[in-house]
C-alpha positions in Angstrom: -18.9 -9.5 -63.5 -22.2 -10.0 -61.4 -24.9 -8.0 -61.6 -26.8 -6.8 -58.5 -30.2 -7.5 -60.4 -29.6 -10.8 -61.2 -28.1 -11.6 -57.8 -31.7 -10.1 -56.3 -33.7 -12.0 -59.1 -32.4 -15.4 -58.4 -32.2 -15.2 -54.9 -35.9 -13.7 -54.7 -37.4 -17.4 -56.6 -35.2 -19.5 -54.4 -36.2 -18.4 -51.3 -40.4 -18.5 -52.4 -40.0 -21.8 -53.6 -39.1 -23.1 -50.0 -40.8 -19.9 -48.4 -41.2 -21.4 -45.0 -38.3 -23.0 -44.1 -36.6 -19.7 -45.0 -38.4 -18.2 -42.9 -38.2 -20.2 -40.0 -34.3 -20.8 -40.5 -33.7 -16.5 -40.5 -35.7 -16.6 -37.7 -33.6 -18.7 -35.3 -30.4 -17.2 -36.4 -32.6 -13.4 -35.8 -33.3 -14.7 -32.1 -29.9 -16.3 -32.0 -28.2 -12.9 -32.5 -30.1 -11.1 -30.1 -31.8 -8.9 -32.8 -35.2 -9.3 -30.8 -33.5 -7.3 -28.0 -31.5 -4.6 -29.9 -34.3 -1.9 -30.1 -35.0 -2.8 -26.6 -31.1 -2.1 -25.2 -30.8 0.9 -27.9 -34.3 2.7 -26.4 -32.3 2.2 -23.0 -29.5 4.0 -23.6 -31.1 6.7 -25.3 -33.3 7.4 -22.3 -30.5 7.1 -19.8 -28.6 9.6 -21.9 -31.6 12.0 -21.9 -31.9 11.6 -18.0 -28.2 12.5 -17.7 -28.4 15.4 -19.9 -31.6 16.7 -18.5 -30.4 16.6 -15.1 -26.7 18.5 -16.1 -28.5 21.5 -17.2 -30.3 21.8 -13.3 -27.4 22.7 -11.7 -28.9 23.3 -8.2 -30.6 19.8 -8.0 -27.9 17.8 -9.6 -25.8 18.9 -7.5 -28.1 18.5 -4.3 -28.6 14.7 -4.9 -24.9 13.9 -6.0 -24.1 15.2 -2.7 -26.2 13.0 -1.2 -25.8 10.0 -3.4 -22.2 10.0 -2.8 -22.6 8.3 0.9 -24.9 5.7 -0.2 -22.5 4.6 -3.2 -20.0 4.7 -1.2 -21.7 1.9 0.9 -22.5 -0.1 -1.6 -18.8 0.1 -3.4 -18.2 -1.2 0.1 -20.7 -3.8 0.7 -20.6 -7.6 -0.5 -23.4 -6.6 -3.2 -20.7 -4.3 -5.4 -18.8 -7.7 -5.8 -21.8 -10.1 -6.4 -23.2 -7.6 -9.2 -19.8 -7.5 -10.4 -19.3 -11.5 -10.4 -22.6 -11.6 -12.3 -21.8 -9.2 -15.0 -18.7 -11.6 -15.5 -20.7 -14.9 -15.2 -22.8 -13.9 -17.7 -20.6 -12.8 -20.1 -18.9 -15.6 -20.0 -22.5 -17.2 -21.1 -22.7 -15.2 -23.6 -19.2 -16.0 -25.1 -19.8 -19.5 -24.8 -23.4 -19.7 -26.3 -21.5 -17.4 -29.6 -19.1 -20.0 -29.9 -20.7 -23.5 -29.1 -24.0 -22.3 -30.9 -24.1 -18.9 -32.8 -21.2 -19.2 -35.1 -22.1 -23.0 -36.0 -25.5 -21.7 -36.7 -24.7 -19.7 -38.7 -22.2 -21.3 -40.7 -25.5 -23.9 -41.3 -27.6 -21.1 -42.0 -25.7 -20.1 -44.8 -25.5 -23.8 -45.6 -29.4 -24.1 -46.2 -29.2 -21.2 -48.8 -26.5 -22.8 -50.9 -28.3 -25.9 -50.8 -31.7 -24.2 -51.8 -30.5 -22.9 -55.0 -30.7 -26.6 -57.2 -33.2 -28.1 -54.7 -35.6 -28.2 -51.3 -32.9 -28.1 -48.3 -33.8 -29.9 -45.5 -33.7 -28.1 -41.6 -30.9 -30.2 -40.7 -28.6 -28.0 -42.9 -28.7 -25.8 -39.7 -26.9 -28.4 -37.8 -24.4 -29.2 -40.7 -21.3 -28.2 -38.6 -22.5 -30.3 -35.9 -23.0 -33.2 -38.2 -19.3 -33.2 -39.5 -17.7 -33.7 -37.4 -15.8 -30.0 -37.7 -17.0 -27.5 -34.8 -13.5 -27.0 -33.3 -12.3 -25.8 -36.6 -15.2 -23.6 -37.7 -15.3 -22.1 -33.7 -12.0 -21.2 -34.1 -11.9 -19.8 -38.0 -15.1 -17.7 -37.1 -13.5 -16.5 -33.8 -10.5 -15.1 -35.7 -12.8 -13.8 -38.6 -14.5 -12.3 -35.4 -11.7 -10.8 -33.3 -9.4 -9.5 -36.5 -12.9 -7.5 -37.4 -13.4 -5.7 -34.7 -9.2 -5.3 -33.8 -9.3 -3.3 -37.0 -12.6 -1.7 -36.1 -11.2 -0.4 -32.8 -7.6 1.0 -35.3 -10.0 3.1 -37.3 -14.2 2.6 -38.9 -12.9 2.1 -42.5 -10.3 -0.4 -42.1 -12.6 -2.0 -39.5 -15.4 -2.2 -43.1 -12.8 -2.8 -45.2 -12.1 -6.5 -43.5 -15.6 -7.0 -42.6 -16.1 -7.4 -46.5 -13.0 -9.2 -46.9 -14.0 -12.0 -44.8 -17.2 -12.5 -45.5 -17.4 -14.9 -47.6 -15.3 -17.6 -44.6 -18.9 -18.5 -43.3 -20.3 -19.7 -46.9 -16.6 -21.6 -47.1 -16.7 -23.2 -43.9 -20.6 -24.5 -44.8 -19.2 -25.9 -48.1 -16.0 -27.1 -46.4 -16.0 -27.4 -42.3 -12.7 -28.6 -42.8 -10.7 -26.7 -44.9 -7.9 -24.7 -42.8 -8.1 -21.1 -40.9 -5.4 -20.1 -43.2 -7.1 -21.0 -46.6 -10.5 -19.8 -45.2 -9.7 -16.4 -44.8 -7.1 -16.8 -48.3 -10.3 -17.7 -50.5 -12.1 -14.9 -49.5 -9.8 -12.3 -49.8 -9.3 -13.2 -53.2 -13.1 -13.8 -53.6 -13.9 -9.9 -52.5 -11.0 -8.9 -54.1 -12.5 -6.0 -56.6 -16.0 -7.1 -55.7 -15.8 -4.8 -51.8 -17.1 -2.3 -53.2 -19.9 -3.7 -55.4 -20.8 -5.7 -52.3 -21.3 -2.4 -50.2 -23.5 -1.6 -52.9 -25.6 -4.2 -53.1 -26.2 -4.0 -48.8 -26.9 -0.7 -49.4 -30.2 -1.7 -52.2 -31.7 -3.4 -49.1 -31.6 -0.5 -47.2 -35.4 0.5 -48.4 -36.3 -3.2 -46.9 -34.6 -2.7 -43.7 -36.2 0.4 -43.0 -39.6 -0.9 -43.5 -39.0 -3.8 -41.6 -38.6 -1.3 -38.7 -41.5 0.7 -39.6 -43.2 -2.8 -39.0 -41.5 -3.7 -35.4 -39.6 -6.9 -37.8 -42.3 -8.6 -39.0 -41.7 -7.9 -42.2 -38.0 -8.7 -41.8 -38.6 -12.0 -40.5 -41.0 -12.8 -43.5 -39.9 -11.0 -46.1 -36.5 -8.9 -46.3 -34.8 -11.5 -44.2 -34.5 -14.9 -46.8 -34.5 -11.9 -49.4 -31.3 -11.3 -47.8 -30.0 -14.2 -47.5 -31.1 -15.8 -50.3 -29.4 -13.0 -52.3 -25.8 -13.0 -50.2 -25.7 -16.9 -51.3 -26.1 -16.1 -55.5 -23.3 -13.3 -54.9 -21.5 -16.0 -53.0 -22.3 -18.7 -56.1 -20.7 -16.3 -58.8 -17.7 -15.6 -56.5 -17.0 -19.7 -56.3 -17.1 -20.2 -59.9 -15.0 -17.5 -60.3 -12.6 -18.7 -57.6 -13.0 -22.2 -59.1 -12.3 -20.9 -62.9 -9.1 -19.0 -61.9 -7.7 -21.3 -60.0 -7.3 -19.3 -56.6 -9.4 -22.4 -54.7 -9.9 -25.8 -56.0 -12.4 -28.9 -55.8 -10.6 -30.1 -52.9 -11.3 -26.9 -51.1 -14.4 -25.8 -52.6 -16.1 -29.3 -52.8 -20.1 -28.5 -52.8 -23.0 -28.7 -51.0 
């Protein structure tokens, strides 16, 4: 069995000994994933929600400008300008879909490919482009799609099933880095049995960086980018290390499947 320690340990001297590329890899996939914007949208909300609920509690004056707001969106439901701001919401979306698929998940997929690869020696950048390179990006867009959209169908069943899978599958992006083309089916076969007893013990280990992650706020990310960020990484790809060998010793995936970075 692996122990958290070790996992941290290891994965602390492989990311120092190629400090800066690790730093500069997290830090795509960070800007990427639109973490540079989440405080930003989350601060939004919060102080639309306070403007609502501020403006509830004055009944006479909410009441007052609903009754005349009411005409005005009226109009606008009615003009041309209700459909263009609609047909942009949908146009970018779409983007937005298309940007995840074509560039995200393959990014990722490389990222994690870059961390594997630093464990016996430098990695060069072009690890990051690895999915591109085979030859494969159909079949990783799709298995990461489905790891994707059977997440967040369970999600919207119920929170702990919704957790549950998120651990299941997530060892498919390390799998698909060592193996662009091994099928959607065996993908999301090796890492069930990979997590299998080890969901738990994963939560756990996510939950030791939560101490980083909070100072990383307290710092507006700048220690996340160059610090708890490779920490992270470099950690998630020693826990997915043991998990192959296991995989590998047992029999549940073999060379042909699992064939190295």
């Amino acid at each position: 069995m692996w122990k958290r320690s070790e996992l941290k340990a290891r994965g602390k001297i492989n990311f120092k000994r190629c400090y800066w590329k690790c730093v500069l890899i997290c830090f795509i996939t960070f800007i990427l994933a639109g973490g540079l914007n989440s405080g930003t949208v989350s601060n939004s909300v919060n102080n639309v929600t306070d403007s609502i609920s501020n403006n509830y509690y004055d009944d006479n004056e909410y009441y007052d400008e609903e009754l005349q707001l009411m005409p005005e969106v009226d109009n606008f439901i009615s003009s041309g300008f209700f459909a263009l701001f609609g047909g942009l919401i949908v146009i970018v979306g779409i983007i937005g879909f298309v940007i995840k698929l074509l560039i995200v998940y393959p990014i990722e997929v490389g990222k994690n490919n870059f961390f594997m690869g630093i464990r016996e020696e430098e990695s060069s950048l072009d690890s990051l482009i690895c999915v591109y390179k085979s030859g494969k990006l159909k079949n990783t867009i799709i298995t990461m799609f489905l790891k994707g959209l059977f997440q967040g169908l369970w999600t919207l069943l119920l929170v702990i099933p919704g957790i549950v899978k998120y651990y299941e599958y997530r060892m498919i992006p390390y799998i698909l880095s060592e193996n662009p083309s091994i099928s959607r089916q065996r993908a999301f076969e090796i890492s069930k049995d990979m997590m299998r007893g080890n969901k738990w013990s994963a939560f756990i280990l996510d939950l030791s960086f939560l101490g980083w992650e909070i100072l990383s706020l307290l710092t507006l990310g700048i220690l996340g980018i160059f610090y708890v960020n490779p920490y992270v990484q470099s950690t998630n790809a020693e826990l997915y290390a043991f998990l192959r060998e296991d995989a590998l010793i047992k029999g549940y995936a073999s060379n042909n499947e699992l064939v190295g970075f």
